[in-house]
Backbone as CSV, one residue per row, in Angstrom:
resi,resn,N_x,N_y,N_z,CA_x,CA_y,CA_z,C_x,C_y,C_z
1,UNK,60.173,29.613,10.571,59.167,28.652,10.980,58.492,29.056,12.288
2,UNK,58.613,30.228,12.905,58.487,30.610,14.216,56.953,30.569,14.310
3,UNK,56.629,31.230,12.977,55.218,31.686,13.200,54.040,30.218,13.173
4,UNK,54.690,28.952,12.593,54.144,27.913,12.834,54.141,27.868,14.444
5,UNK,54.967,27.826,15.159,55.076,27.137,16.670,53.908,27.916,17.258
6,UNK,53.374,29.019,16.760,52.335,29.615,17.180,50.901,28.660,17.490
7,UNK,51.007,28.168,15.796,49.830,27.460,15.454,49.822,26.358,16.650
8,UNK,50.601,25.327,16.104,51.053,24.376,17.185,50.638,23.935,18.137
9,UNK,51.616,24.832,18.820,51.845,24.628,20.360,50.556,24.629,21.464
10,UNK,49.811,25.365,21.268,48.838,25.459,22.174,47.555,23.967,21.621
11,UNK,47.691,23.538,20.342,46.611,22.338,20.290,47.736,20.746,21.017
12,UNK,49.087,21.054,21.038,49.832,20.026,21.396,49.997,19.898,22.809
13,UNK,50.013,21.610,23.379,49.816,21.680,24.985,48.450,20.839,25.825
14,UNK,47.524,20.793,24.730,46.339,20.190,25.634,46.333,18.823,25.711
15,UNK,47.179,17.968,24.854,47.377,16.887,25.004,48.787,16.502,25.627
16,UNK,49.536,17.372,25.678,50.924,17.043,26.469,51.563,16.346,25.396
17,UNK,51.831,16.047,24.385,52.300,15.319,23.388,53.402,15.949,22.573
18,UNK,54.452,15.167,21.726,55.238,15.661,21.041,55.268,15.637,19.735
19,UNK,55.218,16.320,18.525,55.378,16.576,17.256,56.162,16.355,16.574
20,UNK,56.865,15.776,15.717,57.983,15.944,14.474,57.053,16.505,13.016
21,UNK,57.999,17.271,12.728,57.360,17.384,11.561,58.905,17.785,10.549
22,UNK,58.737,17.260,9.529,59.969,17.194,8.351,59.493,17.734,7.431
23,UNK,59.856,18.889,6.184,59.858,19.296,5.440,61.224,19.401,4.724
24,UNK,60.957,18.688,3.522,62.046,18.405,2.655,61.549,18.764,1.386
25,UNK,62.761,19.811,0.658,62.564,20.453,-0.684,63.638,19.885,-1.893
26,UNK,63.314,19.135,-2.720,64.366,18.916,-3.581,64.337,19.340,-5.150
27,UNK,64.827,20.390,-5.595,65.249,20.795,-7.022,65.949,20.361,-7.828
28,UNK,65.147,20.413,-9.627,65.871,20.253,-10.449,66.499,21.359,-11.598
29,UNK,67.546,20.855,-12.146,68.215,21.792,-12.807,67.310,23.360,-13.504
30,UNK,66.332,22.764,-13.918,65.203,23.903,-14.436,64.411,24.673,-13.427
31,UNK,64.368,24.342,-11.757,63.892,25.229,-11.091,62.692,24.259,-10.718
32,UNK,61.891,23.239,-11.207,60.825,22.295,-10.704,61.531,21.434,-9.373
33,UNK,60.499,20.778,-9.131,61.031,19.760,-7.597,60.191,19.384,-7.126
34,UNK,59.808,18.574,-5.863,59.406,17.847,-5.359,59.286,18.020,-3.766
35,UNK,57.806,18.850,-3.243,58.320,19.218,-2.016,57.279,18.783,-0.944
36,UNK,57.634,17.608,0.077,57.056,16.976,1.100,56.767,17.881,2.517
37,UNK,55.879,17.340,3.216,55.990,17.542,4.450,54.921,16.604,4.790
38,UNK,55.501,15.749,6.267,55.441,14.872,7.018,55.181,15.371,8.431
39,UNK,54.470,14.457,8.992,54.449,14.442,10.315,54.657,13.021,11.200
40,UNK,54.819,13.068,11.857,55.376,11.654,12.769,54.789,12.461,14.508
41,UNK,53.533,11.422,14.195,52.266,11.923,15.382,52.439,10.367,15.877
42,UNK,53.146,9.787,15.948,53.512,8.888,16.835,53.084,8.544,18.630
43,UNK,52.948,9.906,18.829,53.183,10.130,20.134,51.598,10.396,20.720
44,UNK,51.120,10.801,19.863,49.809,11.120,19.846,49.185,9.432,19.981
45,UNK,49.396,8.608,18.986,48.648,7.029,18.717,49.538,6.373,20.283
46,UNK,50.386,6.106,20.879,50.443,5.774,21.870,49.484,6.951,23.461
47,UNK,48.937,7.235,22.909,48.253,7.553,23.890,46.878,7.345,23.740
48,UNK,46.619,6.675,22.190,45.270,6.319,22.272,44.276,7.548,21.551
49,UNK,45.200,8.661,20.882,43.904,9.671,20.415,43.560,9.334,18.947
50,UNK,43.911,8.227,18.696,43.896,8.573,16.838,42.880,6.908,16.938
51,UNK,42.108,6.631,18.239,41.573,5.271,18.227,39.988,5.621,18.399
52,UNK,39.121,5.261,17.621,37.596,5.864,17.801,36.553,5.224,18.983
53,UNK,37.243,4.308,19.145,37.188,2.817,19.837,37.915,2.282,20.466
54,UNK,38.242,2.494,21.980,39.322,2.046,22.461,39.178,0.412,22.601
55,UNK,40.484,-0.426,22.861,40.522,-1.903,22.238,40.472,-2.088,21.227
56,UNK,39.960,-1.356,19.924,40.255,-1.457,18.197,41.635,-1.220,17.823
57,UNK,42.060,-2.202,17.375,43.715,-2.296,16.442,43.459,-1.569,15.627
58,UNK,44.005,-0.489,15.040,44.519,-0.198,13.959,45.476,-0.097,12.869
59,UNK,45.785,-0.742,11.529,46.825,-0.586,10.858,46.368,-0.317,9.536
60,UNK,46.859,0.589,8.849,47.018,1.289,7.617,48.308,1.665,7.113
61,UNK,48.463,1.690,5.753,49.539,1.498,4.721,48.988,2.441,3.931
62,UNK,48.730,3.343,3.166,48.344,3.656,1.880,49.012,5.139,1.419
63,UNK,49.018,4.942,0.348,49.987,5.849,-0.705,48.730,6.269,-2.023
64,UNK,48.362,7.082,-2.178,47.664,7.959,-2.915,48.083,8.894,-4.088
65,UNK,48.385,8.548,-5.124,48.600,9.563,-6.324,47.227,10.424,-6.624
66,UNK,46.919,11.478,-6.405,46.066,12.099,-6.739,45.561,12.056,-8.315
67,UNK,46.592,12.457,-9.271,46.730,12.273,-10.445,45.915,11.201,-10.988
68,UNK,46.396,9.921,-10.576,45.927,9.109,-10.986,44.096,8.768,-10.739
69,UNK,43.873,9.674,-9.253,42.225,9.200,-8.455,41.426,10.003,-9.374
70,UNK,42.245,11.394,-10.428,41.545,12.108,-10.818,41.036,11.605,-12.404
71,UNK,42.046,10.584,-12.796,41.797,10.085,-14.189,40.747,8.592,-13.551
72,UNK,40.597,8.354,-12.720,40.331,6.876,-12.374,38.792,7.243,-12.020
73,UNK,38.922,8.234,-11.702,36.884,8.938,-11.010,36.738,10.063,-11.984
74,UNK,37.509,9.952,-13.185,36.682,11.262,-14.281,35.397,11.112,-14.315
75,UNK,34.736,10.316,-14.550,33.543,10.357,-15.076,32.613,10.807,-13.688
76,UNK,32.829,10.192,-12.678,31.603,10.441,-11.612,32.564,12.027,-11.003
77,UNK,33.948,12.505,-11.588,34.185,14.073,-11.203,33.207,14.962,-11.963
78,UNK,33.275,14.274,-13.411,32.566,15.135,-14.588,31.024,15.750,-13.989
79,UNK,30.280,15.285,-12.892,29.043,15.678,-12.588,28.690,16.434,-11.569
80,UNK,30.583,16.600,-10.804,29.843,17.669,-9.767,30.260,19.000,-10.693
81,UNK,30.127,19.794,-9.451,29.872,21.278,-9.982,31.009,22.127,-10.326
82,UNK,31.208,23.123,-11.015,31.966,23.736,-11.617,33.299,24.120,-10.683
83,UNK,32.602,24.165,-9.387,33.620,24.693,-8.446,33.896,23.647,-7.692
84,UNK,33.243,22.748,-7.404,34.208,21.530,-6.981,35.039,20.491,-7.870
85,UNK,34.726,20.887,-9.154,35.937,20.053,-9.926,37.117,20.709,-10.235
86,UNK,37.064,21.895,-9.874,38.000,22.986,-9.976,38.972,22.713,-8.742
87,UNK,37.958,22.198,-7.783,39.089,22.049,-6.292,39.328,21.022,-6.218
88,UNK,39.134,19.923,-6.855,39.449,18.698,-6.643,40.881,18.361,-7.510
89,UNK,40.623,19.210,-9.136,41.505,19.337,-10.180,43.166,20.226,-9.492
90,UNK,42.716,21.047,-8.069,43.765,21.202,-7.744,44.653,20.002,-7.087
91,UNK,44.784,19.255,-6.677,45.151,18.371,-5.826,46.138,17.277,-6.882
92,UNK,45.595,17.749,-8.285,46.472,16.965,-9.698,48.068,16.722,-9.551
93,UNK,48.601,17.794,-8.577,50.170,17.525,-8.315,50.513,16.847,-7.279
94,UNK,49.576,16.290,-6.327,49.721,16.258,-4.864,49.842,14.247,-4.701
95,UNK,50.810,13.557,-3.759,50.461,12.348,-3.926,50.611,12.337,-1.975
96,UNK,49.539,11.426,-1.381,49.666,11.725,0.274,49.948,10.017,0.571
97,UNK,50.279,9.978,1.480,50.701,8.560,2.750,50.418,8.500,3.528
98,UNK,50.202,7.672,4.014,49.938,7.273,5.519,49.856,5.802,5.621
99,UNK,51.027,6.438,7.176,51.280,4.856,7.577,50.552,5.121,9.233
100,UNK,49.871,4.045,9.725,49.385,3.585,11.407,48.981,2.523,11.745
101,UNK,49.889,2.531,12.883,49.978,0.724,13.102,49.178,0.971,14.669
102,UNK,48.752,0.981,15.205,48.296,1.403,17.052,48.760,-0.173,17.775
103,UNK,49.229,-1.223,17.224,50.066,-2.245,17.859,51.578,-1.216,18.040
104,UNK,52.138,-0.553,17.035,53.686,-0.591,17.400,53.586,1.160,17.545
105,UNK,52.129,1.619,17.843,51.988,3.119,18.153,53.014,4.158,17.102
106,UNK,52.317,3.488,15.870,53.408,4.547,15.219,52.090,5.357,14.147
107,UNK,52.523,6.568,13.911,51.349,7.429,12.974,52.233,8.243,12.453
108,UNK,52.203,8.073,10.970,52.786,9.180,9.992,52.000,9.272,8.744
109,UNK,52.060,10.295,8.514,51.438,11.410,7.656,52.345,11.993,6.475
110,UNK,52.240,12.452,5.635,52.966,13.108,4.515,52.187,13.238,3.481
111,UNK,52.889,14.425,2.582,52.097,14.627,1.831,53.196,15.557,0.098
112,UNK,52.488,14.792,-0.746,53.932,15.215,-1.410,53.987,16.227,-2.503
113,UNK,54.316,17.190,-3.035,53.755,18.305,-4.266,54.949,18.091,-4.858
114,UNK,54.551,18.132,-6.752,55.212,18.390,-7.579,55.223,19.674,-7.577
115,UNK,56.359,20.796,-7.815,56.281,22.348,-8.224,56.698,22.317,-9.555
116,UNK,56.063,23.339,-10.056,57.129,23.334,-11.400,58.164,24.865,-11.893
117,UNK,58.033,25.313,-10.505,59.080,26.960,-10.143,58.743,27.397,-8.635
118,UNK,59.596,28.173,-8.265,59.286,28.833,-7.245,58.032,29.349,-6.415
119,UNK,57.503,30.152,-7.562,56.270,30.654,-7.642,54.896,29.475,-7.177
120,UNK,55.205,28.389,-8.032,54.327,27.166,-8.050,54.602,26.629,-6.603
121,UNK,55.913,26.598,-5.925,55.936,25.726,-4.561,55.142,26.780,-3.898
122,UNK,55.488,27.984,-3.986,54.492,28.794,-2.763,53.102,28.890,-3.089
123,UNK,52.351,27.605,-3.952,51.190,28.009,-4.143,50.763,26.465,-3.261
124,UNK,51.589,25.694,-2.537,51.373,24.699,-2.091,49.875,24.947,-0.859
125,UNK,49.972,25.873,-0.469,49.205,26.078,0.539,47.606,26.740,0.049
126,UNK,48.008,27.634,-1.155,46.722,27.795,-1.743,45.976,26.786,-2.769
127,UNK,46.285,25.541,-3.051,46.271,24.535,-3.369,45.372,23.612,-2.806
128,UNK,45.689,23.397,-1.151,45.523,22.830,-0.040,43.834,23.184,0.664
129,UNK,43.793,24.536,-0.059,43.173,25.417,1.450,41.409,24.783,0.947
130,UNK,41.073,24.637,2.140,39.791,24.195,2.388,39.485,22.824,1.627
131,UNK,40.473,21.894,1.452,40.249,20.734,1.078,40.443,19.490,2.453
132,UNK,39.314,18.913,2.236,39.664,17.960,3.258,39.316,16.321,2.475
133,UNK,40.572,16.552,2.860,41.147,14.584,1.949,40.504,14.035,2.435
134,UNK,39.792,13.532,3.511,39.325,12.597,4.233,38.043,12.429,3.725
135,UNK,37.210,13.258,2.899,36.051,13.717,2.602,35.912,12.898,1.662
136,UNK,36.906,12.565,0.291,37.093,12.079,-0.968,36.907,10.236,-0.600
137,UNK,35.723,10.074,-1.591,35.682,8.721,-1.331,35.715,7.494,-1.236
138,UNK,37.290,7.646,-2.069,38.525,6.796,-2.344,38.675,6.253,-0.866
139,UNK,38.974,7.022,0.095,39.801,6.931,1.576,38.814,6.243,2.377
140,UNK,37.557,5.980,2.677,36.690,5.524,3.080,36.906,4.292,3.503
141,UNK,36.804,3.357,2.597,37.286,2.143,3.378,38.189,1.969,3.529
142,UNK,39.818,3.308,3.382,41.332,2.433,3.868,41.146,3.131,5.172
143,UNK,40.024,3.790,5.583,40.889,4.944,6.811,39.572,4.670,8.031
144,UNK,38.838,3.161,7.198,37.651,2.834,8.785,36.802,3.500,8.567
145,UNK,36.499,4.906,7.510,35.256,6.049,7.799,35.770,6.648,9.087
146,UNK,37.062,7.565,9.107,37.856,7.723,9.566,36.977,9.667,9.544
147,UNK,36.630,10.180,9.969,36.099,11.649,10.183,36.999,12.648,10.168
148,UNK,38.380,12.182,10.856,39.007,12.841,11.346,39.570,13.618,9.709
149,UNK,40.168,15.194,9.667,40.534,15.666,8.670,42.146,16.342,9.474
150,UNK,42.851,15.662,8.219,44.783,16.288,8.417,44.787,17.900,8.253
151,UNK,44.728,18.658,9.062,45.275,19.802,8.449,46.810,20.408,8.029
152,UNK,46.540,21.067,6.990,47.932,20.869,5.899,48.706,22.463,6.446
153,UNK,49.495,22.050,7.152,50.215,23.699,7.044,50.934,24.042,6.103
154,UNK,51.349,25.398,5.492,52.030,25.770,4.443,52.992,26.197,4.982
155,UNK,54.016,25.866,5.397,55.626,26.478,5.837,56.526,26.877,4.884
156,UNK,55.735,27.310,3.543,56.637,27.897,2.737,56.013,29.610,2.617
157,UNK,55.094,29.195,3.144,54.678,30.950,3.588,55.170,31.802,4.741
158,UNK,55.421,33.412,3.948,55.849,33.916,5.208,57.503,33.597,4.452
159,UNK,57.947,33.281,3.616,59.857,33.061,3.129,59.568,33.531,1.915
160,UNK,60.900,34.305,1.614,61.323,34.592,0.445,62.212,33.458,-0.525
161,UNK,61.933,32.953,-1.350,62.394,31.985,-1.979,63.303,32.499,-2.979
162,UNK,64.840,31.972,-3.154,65.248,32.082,-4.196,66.418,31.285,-5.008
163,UNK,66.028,30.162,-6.148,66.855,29.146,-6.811,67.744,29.354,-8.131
164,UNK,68.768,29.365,-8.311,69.413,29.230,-9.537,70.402,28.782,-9.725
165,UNK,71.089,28.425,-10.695,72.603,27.550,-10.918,73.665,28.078,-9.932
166,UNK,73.498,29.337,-9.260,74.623,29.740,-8.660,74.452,29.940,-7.220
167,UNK,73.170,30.154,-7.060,72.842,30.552,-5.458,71.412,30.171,-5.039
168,UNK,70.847,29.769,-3.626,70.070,29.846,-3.220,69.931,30.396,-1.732
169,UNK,68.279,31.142,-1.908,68.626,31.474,-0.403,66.701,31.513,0.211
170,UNK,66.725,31.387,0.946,65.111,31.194,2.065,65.295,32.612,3.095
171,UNK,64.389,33.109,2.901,64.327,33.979,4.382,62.735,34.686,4.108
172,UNK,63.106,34.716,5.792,61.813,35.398,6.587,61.410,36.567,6.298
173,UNK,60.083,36.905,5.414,60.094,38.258,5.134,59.894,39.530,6.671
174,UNK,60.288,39.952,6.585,59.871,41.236,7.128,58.781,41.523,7.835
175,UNK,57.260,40.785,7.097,55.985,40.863,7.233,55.943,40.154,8.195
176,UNK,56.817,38.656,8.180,56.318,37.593,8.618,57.114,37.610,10.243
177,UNK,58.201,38.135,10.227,58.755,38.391,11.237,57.831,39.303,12.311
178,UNK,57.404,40.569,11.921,56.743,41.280,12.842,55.395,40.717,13.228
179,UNK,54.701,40.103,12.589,53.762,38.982,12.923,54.104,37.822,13.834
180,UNK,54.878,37.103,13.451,55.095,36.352,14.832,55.507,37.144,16.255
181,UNK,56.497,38.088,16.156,56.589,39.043,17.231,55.842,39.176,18.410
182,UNK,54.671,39.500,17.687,53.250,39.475,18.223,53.228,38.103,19.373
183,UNK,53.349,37.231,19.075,52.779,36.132,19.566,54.002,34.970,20.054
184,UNK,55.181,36.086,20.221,56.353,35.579,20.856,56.125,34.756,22.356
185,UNK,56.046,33.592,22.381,56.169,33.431,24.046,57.450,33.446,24.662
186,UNK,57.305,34.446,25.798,58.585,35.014,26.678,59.297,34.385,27.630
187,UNK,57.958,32.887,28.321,58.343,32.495,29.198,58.912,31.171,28.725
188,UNK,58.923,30.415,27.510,59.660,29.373,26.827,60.968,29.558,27.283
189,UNK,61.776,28.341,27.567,63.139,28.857,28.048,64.096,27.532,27.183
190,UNK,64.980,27.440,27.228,65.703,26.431,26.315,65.636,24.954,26.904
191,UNK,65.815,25.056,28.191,65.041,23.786,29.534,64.415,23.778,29.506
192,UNK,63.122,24.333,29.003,61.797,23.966,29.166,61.192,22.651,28.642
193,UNK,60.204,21.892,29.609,60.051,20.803,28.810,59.212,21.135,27.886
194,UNK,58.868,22.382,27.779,58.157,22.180,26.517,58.962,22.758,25.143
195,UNK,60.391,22.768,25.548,61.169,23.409,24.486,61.156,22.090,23.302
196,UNK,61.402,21.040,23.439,61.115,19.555,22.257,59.457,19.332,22.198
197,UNK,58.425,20.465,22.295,57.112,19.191,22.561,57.103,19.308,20.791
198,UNK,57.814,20.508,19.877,57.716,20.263,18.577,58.971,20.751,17.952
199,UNK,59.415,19.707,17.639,60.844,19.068,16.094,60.427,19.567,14.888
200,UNK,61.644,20.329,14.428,61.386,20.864,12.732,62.279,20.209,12.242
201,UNK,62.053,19.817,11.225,63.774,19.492,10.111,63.432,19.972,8.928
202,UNK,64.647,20.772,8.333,64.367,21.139,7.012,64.875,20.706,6.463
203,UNK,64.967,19.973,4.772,65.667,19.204,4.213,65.621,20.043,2.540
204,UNK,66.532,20.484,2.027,66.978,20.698,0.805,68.085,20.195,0.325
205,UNK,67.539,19.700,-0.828,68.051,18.911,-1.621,68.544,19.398,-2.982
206,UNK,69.945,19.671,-3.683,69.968,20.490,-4.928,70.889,19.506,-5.972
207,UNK,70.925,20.311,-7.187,71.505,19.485,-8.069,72.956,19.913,-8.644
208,UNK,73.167,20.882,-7.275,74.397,21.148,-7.508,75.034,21.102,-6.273
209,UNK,76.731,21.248,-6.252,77.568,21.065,-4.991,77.466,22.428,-4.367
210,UNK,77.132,22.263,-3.463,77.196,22.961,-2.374,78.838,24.168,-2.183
211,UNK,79.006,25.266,-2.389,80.317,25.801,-2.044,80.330,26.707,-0.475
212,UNK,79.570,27.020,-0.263,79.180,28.053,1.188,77.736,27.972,1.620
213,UNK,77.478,27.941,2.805,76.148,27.940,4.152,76.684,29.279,4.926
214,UNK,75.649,30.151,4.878,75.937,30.967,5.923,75.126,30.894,6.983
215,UNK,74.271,29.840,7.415,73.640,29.389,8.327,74.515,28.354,9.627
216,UNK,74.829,28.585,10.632,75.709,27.583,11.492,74.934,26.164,11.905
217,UNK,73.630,26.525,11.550,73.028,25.656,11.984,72.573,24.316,11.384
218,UNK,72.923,24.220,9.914,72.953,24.038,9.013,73.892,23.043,8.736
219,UNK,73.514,21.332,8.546,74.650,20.700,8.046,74.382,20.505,6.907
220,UNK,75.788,20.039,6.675,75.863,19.652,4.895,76.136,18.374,4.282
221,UNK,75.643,17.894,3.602,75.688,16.110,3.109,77.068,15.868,2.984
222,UNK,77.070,14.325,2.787,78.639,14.191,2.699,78.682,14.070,1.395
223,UNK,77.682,14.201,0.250,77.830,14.215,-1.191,77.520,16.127,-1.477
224,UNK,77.895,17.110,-0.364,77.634,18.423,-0.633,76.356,18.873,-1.851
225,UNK,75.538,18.118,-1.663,74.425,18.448,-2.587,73.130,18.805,-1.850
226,UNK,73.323,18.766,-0.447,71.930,18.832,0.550,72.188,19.501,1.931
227,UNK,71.019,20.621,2.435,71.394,20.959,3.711,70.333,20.440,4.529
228,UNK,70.479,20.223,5.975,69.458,20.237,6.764,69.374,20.967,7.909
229,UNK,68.678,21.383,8.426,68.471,22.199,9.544,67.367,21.827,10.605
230,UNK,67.760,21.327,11.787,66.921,20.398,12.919,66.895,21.567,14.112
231,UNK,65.729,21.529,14.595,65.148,22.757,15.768,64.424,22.405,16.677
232,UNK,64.128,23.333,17.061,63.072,22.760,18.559,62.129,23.939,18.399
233,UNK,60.943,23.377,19.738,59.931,24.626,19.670,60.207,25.938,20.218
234,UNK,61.712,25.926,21.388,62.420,26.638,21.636,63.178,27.948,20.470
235,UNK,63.890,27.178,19.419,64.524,27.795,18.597,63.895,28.490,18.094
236,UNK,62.421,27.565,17.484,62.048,28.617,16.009,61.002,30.115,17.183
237,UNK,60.821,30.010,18.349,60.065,30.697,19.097,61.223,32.043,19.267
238,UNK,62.651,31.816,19.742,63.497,32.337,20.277,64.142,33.108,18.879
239,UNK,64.477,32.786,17.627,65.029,33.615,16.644,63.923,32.981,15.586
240,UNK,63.404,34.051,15.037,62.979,34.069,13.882,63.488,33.690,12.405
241,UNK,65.260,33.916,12.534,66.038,33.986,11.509,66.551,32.468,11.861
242,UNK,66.016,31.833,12.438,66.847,30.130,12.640,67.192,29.532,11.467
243,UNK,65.906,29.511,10.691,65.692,28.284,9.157,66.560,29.467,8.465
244,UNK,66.244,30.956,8.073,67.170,31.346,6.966,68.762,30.787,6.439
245,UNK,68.312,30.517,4.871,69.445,30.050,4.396,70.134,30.984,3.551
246,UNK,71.282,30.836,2.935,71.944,31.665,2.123,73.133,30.484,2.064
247,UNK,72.674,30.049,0.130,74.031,28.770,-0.150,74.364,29.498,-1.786
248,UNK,75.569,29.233,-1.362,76.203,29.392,-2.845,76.639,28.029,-3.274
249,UNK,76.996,27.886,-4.836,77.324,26.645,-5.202,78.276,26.856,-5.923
250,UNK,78.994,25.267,-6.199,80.265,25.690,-6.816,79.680,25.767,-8.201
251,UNK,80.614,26.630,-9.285,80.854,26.693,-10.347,81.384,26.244,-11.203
């Protein structure tokens, strides 16, 4: 995840603010699943940046099946153009949330993909790319005419993925390692206050028991069916190999 803190850090430095962001992967027996990522910009709405209008309350609730916006607006999709129904038709697996209250300063984000293999989760990001949800004009009146556009990072890029009845394992390719390298910051220190300004959690979820983690960092459910792995902007900056997993399962 190192090479994210890249992205990051320097748009979070100008506001002094702190980040969570959760990514949780959960598989089924055939290799399909269900894979989120969230943000909890919380920290951001108590300071007033997510308000267009200062003194305007804001609160929003809404949950979005794509699937469904795409059968519900066929007919007025049917008339745009070849290549925007093509990009819109991508978004068919995708269902997004958002919750913001600016009374109890809370802002979260998520966003959720069906995969249906390996191959398919790492297409989450080419899926994504150059779509801006905010644009679609479903969201209009839940989000105020809201301008602002979420950008979607792909944190399954840059890992080697691999699922089956007996083993799974995540790691950092090679490529992706000497690329962040590049853009290592030296002077981050583990005290630093800017070592928390951004929280990772990784969450996998499987459909089998868990027998070995060769990750230390790494806990394990108390139903051995799930790992998680919690970091700082410190960690993923300082080892590259933090998130790599390697789980075997029982037999």
């Amino acid at each position: 995840m190192k090479i994210y803190y890249c992205i990051l850090v320097p748009l979070l430095l100008n506001f002094m603010v702190s980040c969570e962001i959760v990514q949780e992967t959960e598989f089924n027996r055939n290799g399909s699943g269900t894979y989120s990522l969230g943000f909890d910009m919380s920290e951001m709405m108590k300071m007033g940046m997510n308000s267009n209008k200062p003194g305007v309350k804001k609160q929003m609730d809404t949950v979005i099946d794509f699937s469904q916006f795409l059968e519900d607006e066929k007919d007025s999709i049917a008339k745009l153009s070849r290549e925007e129904r093509k990009k819109l038709e991508a978004l068919k697996d995708f269902s997004l949330s958002i919750k913001m209250d600016s009374i109890s300063n809370r802002y979260e984000f998520k966003i959720d993909y069906s995969f249906k293999n390996i191959t398919d989760l790492h297409r989450f990001g080419d899926k994504l790319k150059d779509q801006n949800i905010e644009d679609l004009n479903f969201l209009d009146n839940k989000s105020g005419n809201s301008k602002q556009s979420e950008k979607m990072l792909d944190l399954n890029k840059g890992y080697i993925t691999v699922f089956n009845k007996r083993h799974f394992s995540t790691k950092m390719s090679e490529e992706a390692i000497l690329e962040s390298e590049k853009s290592r910051d030296t002077t981050l220190t583990e005290d630093s206050p800017m070592a928390n300004l951004i929280r990772f959690k990784s969450v996998y979820k499987f459909p089998y028991k868990i027998k070995s983690v060769d990750n230390v960092n790494a806990k394990i459910s108390s139903d051995f069916k799930s790992v998680e792995i919690y970091g700082n902007a410190y960690d993923m900056n300082s080892n590259p190999r933090y998130y790599d997993l390697e789980i075997d399962f029982e037999r």
